[in-house]
N, C-alpha and C positions, 0 to 999 in steps of 0.2 A: 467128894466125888463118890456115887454111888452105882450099881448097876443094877436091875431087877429086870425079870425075864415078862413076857410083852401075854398076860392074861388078862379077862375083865374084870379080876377083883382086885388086881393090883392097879386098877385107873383111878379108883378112889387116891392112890398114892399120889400118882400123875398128877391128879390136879390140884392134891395138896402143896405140891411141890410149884407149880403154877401159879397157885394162891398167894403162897410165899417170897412170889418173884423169882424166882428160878428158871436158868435155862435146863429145860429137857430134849434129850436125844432120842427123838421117836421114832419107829416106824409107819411115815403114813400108808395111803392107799397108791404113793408112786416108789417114791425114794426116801431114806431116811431124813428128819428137818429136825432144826431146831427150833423149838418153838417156846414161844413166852409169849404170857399174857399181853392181849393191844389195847387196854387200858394201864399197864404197868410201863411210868415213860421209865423209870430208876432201868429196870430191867430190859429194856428194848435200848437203850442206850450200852446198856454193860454190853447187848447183844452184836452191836452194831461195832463197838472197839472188839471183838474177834473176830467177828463173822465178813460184813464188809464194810473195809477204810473208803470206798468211794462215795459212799454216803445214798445211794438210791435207794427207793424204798423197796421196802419187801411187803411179799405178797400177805395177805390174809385168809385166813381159812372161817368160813361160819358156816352154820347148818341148818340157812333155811335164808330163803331171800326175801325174807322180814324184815332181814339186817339191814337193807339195800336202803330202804327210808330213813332207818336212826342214822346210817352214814352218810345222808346226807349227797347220792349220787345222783346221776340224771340217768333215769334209765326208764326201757318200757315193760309192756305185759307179754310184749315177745323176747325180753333178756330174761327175764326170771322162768317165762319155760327150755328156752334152752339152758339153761342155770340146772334145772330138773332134771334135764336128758340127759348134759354131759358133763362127766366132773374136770372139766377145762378150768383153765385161769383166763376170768374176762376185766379191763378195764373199762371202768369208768371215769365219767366226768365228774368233777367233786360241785354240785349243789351249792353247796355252803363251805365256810369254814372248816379247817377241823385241825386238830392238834401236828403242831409241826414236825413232834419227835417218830407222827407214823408217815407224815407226807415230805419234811424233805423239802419243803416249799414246792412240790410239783400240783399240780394242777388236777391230777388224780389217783383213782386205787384200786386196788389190784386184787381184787375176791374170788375164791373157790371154795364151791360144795363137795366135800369128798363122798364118795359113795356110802350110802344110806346104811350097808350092812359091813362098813370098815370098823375097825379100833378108833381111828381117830375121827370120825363123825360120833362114836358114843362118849367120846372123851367130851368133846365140843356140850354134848348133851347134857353130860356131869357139870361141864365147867359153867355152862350157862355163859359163855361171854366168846366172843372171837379171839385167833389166837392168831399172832405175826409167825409166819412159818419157811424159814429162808432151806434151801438142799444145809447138808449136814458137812461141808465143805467150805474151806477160806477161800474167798475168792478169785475167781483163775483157776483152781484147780478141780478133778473130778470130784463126784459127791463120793461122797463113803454108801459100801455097798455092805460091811457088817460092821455090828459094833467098835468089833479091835480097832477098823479104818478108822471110825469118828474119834475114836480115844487117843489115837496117835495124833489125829489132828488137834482136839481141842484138850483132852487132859483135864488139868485141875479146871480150866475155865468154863466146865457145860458140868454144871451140878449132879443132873440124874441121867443116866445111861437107860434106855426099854430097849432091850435085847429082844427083836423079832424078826433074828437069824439073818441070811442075805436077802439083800434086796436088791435085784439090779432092773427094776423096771423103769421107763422112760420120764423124765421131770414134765411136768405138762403142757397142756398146748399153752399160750397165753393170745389171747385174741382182745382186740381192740374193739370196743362195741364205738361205733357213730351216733350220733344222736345226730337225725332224728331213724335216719336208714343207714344200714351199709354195716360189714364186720372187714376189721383186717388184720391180717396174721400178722405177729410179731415174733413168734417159738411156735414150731410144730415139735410135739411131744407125744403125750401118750394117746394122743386123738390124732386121726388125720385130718388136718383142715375141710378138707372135701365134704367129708362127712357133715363135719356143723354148717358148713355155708349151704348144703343139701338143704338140710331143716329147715335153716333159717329161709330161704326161699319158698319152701313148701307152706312155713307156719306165716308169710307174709301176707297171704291172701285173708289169713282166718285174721289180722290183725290191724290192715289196710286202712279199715272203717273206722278205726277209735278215731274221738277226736284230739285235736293237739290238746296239752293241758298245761299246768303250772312251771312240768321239768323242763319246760325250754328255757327255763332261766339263766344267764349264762355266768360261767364258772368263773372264780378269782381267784389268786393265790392266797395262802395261810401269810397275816399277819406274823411278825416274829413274837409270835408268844407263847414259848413250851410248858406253859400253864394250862394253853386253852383246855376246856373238860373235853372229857369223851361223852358220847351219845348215853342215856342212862342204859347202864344193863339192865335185861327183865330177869 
């Protein structure tokens, strides 16, 4: 167990330690997470016997809605601007296939863009790959709001400690995209739903006119096979 204080030359550390398989104690752009690599199953397994025994999935964080095609979701050109606008947690519907150790057998996944000028959107940037990013709390109980709290929670089990003082800001909205129309709240957090479904209303007209295309394909569940690959990293 390690601790180092939350700067940008120490991110080269962060995602050495991420490289590595490692859980890290970061502070993102809401509340402290724990975060490990979402091509790393060794690791997102270690993560899941501390963090939570009920077995649902955890969300994902990537920095750029590029990712949204390698992951295989169904989604439109009006999620990825609201994706742009707000740094909410949206689900989608899973396309294809995809490894079981991040879906859990569910049907879909749970992506957020953190704000463009946070620590952990340039961390994303170093690391070059998505990171699984659960609040910094065993489940049931509140997140940790500074380091000391996540250390008493997790101790020897979360590798590297990023010390970036208190955080008590709100865990994020998660919202449910419909394919092919429609959003529905599932957690209001650090967005007020009002807000997105505004948007998403306003930007329906600019986006009325596409035509349908490929992503109405409909979803299945992950085969039992915690081999399947992940999407190639660029």
């Amino acid at each position: 167990m390690k601790v180092i204080k939350l700067t940008r030359s120490n991110l080269d550390k962060v995602a050495d330690a991420l490289e590595e398989g490692k859980i890290v104690c970061f502070p993102t752009d809401t509340i402290y997470g724990l975060l490990v690599k979402a091509n790393d199953s060794s690791a997102i397994e270690r993560l899941y016997s501390i963090r939570r025994p009920s077995n649902r999935p955890f969300l994902m964080l990537i920095d750029g809605t590029y990712w949204l095609k390698d992951l295989g979701v169904i989604y439109r050109p009006i999620h990825e601007r609201l994706m742009n606008i707000f740094n909410a947690t949206f689900i989608f519907y899973k396309k294809n296939t995809f490894p079981l150790y991040l879906t859990r057998g569910r049907k879909s996944l749970a992506v957020r863009i953190p704000p463009f000028d946070s620590h952990v959107y340039e961390l994303l940037e170093y690391l070059k790959a998505p990171v699984v990013a659960p609040s910094a709390n065993p489940e049931g109980q509140k997140p940790a709001t500074t380091i000391k709290e996540a250390m008493d929670y997790f101790g020897n089990s979360v590798d590297l400690y990023v010390d970036g003082g208190v955080r008590k800001g709100k865990p994020s909205t998660i919202v449910r995209a419909l394919y092919p129309k429609g959003l529905r709240l599932v957690r209001e957090g650090n967005i007020p739903f009002k807000k997105i479904l505004q948007a998403y209303r306003e930007l329906r007209a600019t986006f009325s006119a596409l035509p349908e295309d490929a992503l109405l394909e409909s979803s299945s569940l992950d085969p039992f096979d915690p081999d399947l690959p992940f999407p190639p990293l660029r």
